[in-house]
C-alpha positions in Angstrom: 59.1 49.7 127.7 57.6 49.0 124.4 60.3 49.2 121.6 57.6 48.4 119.2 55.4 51.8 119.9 55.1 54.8 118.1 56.5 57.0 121.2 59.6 54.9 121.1 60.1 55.0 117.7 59.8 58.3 117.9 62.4 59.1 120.4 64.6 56.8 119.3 64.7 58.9 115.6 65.3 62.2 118.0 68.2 60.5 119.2 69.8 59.2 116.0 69.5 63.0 114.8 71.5 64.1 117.6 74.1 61.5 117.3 74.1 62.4 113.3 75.1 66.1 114.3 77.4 65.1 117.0 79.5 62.5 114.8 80.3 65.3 112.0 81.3 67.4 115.2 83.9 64.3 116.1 84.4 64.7 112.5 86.0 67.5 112.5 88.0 66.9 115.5 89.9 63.4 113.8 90.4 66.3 110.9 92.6 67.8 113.1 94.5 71.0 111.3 92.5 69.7 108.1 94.3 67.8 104.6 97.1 70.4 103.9 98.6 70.3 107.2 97.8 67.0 107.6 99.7 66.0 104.4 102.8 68.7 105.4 103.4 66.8 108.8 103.2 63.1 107.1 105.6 64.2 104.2 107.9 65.0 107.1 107.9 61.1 107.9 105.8 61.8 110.9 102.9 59.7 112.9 99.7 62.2 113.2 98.8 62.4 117.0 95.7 59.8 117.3 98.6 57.4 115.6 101.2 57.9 118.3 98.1 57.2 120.5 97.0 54.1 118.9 100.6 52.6 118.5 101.6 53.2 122.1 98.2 51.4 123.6 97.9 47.6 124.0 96.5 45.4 121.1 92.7 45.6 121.0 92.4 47.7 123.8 89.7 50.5 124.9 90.3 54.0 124.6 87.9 56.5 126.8 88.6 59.8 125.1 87.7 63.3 127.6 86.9 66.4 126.1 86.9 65.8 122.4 84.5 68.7 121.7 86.9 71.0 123.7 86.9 74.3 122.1 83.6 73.6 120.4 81.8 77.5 119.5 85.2 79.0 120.2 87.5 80.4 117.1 89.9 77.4 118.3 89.7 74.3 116.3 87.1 71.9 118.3 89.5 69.2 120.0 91.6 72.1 121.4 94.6 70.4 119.3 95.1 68.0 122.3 94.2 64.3 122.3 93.2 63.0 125.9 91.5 59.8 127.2 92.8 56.9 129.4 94.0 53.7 127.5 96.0 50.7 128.3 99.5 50.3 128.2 101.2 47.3 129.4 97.9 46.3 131.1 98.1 49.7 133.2 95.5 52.7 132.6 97.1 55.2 132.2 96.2 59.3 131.6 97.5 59.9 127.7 97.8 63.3 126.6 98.7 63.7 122.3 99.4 66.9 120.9 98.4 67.6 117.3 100.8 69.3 115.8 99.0 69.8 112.3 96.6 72.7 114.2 99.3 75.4 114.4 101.9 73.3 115.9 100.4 72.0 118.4 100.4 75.2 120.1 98.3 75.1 123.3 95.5 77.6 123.1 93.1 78.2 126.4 90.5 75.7 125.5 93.3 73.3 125.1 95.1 73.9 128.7 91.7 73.5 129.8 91.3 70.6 128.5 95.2 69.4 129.4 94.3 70.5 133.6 91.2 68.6 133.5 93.3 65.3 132.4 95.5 66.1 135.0 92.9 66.5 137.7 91.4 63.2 136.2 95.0 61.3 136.5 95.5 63.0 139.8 92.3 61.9 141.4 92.2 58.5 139.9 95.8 57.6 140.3 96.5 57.0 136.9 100.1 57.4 135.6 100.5 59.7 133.1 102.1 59.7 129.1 102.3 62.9 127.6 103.2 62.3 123.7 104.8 66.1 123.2 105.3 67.7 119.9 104.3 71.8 120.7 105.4 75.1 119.9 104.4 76.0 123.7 102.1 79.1 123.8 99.3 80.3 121.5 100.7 83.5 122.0 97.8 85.5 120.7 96.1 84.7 123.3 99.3 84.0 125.8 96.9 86.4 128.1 94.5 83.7 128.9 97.3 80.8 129.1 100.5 82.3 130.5 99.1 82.7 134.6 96.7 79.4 134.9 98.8 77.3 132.4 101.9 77.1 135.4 99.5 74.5 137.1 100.3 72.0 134.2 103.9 71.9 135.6 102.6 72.1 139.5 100.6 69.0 138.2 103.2 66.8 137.3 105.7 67.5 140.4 102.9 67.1 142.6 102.0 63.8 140.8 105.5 63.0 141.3 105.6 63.7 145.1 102.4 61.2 145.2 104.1 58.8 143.4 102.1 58.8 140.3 104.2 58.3 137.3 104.5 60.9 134.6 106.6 60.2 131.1 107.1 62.5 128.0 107.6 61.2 125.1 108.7 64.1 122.9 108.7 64.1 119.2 109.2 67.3 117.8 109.4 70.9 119.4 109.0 71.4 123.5 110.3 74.9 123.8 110.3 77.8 125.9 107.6 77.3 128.8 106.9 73.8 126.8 110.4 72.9 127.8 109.6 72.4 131.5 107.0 69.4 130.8 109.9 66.8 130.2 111.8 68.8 132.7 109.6 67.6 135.6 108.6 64.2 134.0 109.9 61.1 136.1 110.7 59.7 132.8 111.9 61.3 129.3 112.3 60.0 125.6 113.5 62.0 122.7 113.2 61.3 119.1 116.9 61.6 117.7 117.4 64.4 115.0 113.1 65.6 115.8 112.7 66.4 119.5 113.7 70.2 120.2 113.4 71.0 123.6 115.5 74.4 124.9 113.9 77.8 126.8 115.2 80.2 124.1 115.2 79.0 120.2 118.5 80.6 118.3 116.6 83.4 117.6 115.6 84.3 121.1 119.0 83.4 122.2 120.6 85.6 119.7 118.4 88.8 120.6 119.2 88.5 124.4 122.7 87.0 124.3 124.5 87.9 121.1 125.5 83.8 120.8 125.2 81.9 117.6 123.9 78.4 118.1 121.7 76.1 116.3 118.7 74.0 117.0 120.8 70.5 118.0 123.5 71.8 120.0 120.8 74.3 121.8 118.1 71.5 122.5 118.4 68.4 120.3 117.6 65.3 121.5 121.5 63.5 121.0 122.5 66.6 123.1 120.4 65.9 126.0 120.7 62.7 125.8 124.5 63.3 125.9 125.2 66.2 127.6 122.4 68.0 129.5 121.1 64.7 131.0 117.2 66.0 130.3 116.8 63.0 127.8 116.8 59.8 130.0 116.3 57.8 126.4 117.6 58.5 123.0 115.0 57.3 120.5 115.9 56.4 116.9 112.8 56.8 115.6 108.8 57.7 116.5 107.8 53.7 116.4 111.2 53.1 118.7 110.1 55.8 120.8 106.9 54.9 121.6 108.5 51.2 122.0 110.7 52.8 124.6 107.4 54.3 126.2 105.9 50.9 126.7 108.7 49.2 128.3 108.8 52.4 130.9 105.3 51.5 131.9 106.3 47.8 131.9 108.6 48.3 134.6 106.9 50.5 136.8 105.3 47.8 139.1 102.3 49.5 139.1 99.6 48.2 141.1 95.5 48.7 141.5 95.0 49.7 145.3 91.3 49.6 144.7 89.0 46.2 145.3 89.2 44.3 142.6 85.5 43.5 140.8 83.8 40.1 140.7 84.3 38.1 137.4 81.6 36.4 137.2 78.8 38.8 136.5 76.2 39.0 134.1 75.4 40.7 131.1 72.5 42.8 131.2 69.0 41.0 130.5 67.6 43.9 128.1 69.4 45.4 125.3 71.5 48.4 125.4 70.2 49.5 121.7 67.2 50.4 123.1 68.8 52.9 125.5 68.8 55.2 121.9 64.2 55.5 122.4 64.2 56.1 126.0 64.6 59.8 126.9 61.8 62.0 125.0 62.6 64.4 122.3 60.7 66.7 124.7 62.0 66.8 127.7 59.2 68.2 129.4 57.8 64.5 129.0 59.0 62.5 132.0 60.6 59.0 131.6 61.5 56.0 133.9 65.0 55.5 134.9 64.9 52.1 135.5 64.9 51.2 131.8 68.0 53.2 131.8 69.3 50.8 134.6 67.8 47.9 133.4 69.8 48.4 130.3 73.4 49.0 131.9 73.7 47.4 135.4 75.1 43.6 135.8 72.6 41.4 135.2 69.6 43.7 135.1 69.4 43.3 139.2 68.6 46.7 141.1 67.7 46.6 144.8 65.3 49.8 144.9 65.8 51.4 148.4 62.8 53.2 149.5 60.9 52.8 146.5 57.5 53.9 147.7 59.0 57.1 149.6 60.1 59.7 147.2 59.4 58.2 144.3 60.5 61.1 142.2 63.9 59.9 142.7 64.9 56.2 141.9 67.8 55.1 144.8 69.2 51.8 144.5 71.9 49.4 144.6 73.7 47.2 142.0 76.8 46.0 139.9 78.7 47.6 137.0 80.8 45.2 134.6 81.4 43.9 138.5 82.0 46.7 140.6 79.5 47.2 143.5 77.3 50.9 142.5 75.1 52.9 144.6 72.6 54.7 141.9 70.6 57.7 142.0 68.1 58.7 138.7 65.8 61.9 138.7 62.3 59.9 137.5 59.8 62.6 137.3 61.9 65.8 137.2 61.6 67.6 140.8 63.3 66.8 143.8 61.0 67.4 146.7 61.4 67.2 150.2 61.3 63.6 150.8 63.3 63.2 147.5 66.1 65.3 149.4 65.8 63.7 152.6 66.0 59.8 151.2 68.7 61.0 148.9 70.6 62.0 151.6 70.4 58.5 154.0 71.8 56.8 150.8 74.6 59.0 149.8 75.3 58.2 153.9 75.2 54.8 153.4 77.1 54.2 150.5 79.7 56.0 152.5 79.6 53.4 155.2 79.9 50.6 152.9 82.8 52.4 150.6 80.5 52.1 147.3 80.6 54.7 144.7 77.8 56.2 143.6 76.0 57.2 139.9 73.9 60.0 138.7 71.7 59.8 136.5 70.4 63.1 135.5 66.9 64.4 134.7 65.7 67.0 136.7 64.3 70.2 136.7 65.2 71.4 140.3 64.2 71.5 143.8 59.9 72.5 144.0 59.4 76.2 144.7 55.9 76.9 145.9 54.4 78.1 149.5 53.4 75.2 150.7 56.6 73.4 150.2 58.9 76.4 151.4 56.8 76.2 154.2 57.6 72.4 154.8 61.3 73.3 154.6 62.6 72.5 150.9 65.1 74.8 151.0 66.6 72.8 154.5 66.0 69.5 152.5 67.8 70.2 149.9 70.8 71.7 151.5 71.3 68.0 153.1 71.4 66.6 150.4 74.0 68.9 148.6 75.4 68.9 152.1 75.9 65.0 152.0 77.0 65.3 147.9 79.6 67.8 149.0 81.2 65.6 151.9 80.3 62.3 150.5 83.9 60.8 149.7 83.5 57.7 147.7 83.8 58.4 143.8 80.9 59.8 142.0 80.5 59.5 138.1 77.6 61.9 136.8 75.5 60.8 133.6 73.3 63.9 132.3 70.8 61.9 130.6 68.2 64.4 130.0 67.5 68.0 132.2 69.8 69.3 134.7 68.6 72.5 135.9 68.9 74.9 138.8 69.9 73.3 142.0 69.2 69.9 141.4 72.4 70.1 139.2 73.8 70.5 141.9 72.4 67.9 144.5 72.8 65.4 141.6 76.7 66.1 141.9 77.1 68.5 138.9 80.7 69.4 137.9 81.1 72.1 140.3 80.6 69.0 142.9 83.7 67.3 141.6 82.5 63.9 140.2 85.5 61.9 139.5 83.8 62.0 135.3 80.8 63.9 133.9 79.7 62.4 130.6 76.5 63.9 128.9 73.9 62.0 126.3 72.9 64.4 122.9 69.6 65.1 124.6 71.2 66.8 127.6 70.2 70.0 128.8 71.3 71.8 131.5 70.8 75.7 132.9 70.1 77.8 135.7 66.5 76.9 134.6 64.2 76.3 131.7 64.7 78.8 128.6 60.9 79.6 129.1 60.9 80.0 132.3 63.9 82.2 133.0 62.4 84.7 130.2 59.1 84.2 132.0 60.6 85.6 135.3 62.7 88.5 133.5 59.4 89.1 132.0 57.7 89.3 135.5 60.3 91.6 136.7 60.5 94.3 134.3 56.5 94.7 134.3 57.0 94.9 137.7 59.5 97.5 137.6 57.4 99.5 134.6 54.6 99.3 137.1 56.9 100.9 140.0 57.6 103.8 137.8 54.2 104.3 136.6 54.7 103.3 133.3 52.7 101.8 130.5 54.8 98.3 129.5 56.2 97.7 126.2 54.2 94.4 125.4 55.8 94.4 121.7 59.5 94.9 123.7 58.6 92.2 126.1 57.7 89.7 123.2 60.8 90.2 121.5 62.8 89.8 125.1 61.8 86.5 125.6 62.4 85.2 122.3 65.6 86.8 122.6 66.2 85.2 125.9 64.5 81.7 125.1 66.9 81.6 122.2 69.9 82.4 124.0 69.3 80.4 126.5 68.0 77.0 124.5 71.9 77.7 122.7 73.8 78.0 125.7 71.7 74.4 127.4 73.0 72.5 124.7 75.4 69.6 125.5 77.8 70.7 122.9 77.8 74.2 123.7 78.6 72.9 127.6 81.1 70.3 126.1 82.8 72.9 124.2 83.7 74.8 127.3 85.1 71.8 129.5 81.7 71.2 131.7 81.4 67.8 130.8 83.9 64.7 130.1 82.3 64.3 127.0 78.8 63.7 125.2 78.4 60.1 124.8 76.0 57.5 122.7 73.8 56.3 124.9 74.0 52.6 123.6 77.4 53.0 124.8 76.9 54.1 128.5 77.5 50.7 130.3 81.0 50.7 128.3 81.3 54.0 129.4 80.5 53.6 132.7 82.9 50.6 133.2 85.4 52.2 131.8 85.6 54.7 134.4 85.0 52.6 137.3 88.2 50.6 136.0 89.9 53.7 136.7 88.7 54.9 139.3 89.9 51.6 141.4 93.4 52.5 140.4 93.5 54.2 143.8 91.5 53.3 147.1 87.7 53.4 147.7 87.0 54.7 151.2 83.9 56.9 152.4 83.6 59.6 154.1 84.2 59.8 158.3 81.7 62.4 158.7 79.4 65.2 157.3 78.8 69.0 157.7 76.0 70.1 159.7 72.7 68.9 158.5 69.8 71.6 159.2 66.9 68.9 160.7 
């Protein structure tokens, strides 16, 4: 690649756009509730929620923060007012969920308990304990209908990371009431903040209307009185700094332990620069780019094994290290995914299985080929192995949508419906059933068709404005932040940053072991 040419100069402006857009987004997310309620919560003497976060992880430490465009194109405040990413605490990763109470409480609204089951299936499938820094009023319960039935998993979450012996503490620093009451109810481990934490089913008012008792909010649910009395508090914080003190000697104590390999420590940086990673992918992604400048930019030392690299070359297979953990990679080079594609695809997902090695996607494709001549040499067979061997394969996967990610090759490139442990996105991500031109192109095709069947003249000036309509529509709903906003990805990421990223999750994911699979589903030869 030539960082000096116009092309990359080019692309590398596209991308800074992108990145310009998506930091007022992130913006708006550290804004939380925005300055009056932001000034109301501090002038009651309390930490904001990315505080609490920052205070409770170790010195200098990473964060990897999920889902921080949650709610994004929604009437909800983009972040879902939740905080969630995996830090260090005590030299563990751990799963740290913040609520922020300055957007309405920290009341959880759906795009928020989205965003709260997706860190749990993270924790859960990564064996990461868990923190959960509370301060809710439980239920946005304008819109209880769309929380109420799938929010009861969050609790079915933490007993059955319990059961698996995955620890879960709440830290609770202000309200946890009515349904909100249950999460330090089936934490392992439980701190209130004396005189702040309120955590009972029924308020005083509640109580009052079904009961006819008088109470008030400390003897009903204060901290000192659980702490005391119920036994629901197993420590009685003085303050939110002692609290979160109390937090970290918890996790101090738990003996936890990586069951994964551990990686080597002596590898290399990579050779070429990662800043150059921001003039790689094409403003127009209908203009095909190599992969391995991606690879060359993130894996250890700049060393890739290619396997098969003369037979399919469409899609770039090969093996390599990530900040020292052994990778198996696949990257879409020229877009389709033919036959062979498919077929060598699906010998290496079965090899990294034999060998326990997880495996990365690197997205940029428009689908499997469509076309007589290649249905009649079995595409459709082809590429049912290889979602066939993506479905079964058992090692972790971690998905990178660098540029398309259309149709089926979504999915044979281990889309989120495929489970990969995370699914980060770069700002020139696009992904859809198909193209926005062609999809109106075939809606196109099949009302002039139909107008044709009935005998009828067709409405060229209609069909015009249909596919604008259409191309528009679905251009808006391709876009990574549109897809971020509704919990499809783990987040949208700066390219510079993807080997950070990358190892980041890795770390994590060797929390629990790395084993392939024993066997796959029929493949269809």
């Amino acid at each position: 690649m030539d960082a000096s040419s116009a092309e990359y100069a080019a692309n590398r402006d596209a991308m800074l756009a992108k990145l310009g857009e998506l930091e007022a987004e992130h913006a708006k997310v550290i804004a939380g509730g925005g300055e009056k309620y932001v000034e109301r919560h501090r002038n009651r003497g309390k930490l904001l929620a990315r505080e609490r976060v920052e205070l409770l992880l170790d010195e200098d430490s990473p964060f990897l923060e999920l889902s921080s465009l949650a709610a994004w194109g929604t009437n909800y405040q983009v972040g879902g007012s939740l905080v969630a990413g995996i830090g260090w605490v005590e030299g563990v990763e751990c799963m740290i969920t913040a609520n922020d109470p300055t957007v309405k409480g920290g009341a959880t609204n759906p795009s928020g308990l989205k965003k709260a089951l997706r860190a749990a299936e993270i924790a859960a499938q990564n064996r990461l304990p868990s923190i959960n820094l509370v301060e809710s009023g439980g239920a946005d319960l304008p819109t209880q209908k769309e929380i109420f039935i799938p929010g009861g998993r969050s609790f079915r979450n933490l007993t059955n990371a319990s059961a698996a012996r995955i620890p879960t503490i709440a830290l609770v620093f202000g309200n946890s009431t009515a349904g909100g009451a249950y999460l330090p109810g089936m934490s392992d481990y439980v701190v209130m903040v004396k005189e702040r934490a309120k955590v009972f089913l029924g308020g005083p008012p509640l109580v009052k209307m079904a009961t006819g008792e008088e109470s008030d909010d400390e003897s009903l649910g204060g901290a000192e009185m659980h702490a005391r009395k119920s036994g629901l508090a197993d420590y009685l914080a003085a303050d939110e700094h002692d609290a979160i003190r109390l937090g970290r000697g918890i996790v101090k104590r738990l003996n936890w332990h990586k069951l994964g390999p551990e990686p080597k420590p002596d590898y290399e940086e990579p050779r070429y620069d990662a800043g150059e990673l921001a003039g790689i992918v094409p403003g127009d992604l209908k203009v095909p780019f190599d992969p391995r400048e991606v690879i060359a930019r993130v894996v250890d030392g700049s060393d890739f094994d290619e396997f098969k690299p003369l037979y399919g070359p469409s899609l770039v297979t090969g093996w390599a290290s990530l900040h020292g953990y052994p990778v198996g990679i696949l990257a879409n080079a020229q877009g389709v995914l033919f036959s062979e594609e498919s077929q060598k695809a699906t010998q290496f997902i079965q090899l990294a299985n034999q060998s326990d090695t997880p495996l990365i996607f690197l997205h940029n494709t428009t689908g499997y080929m469509v076309g007589k001549e290649y249905e009649q040499a079995g595409i459709i067979k082809h590429g049912a192995m290889m979602i066939n061997a993506v479905s079964n394969s058992k090692v972790p996967h971690i998905s990178v949508l660098m540029g398309a990610s259309y149709g089926a090759g979504h999915y044979g490139m281990c889309g989120r419906a495929y489970d990969p442990r995370f699914l980060f996105a770069w700002p020139s991500a696009k992904s859809a059933v198909m193209g926005p031109q062609q999809l109106a192109g075939v809606l196109s095709i099949v009302a002039r068709a139909a107008a044709a069947g009935r005998g009828q003249d067709y409405d060229e000036e209609g069909d015009k404005a249909m596919r604008a309509m259409v191309e528009q529509q679905i251009e808006a709903e391709s876009m990574p932040m549109f897809l971020s906003g509704m919990l499809y990805d783990d987040g949208i990421i700066d390219p510079r940053d993807t080997r950070t990223v990358l190892g980041l999750s890795l770390s994590a994911i060797h929390n629990g072991p790395i084993r392939g699979a024993d066997g796959f589903g029929v493949f269809r030869m």
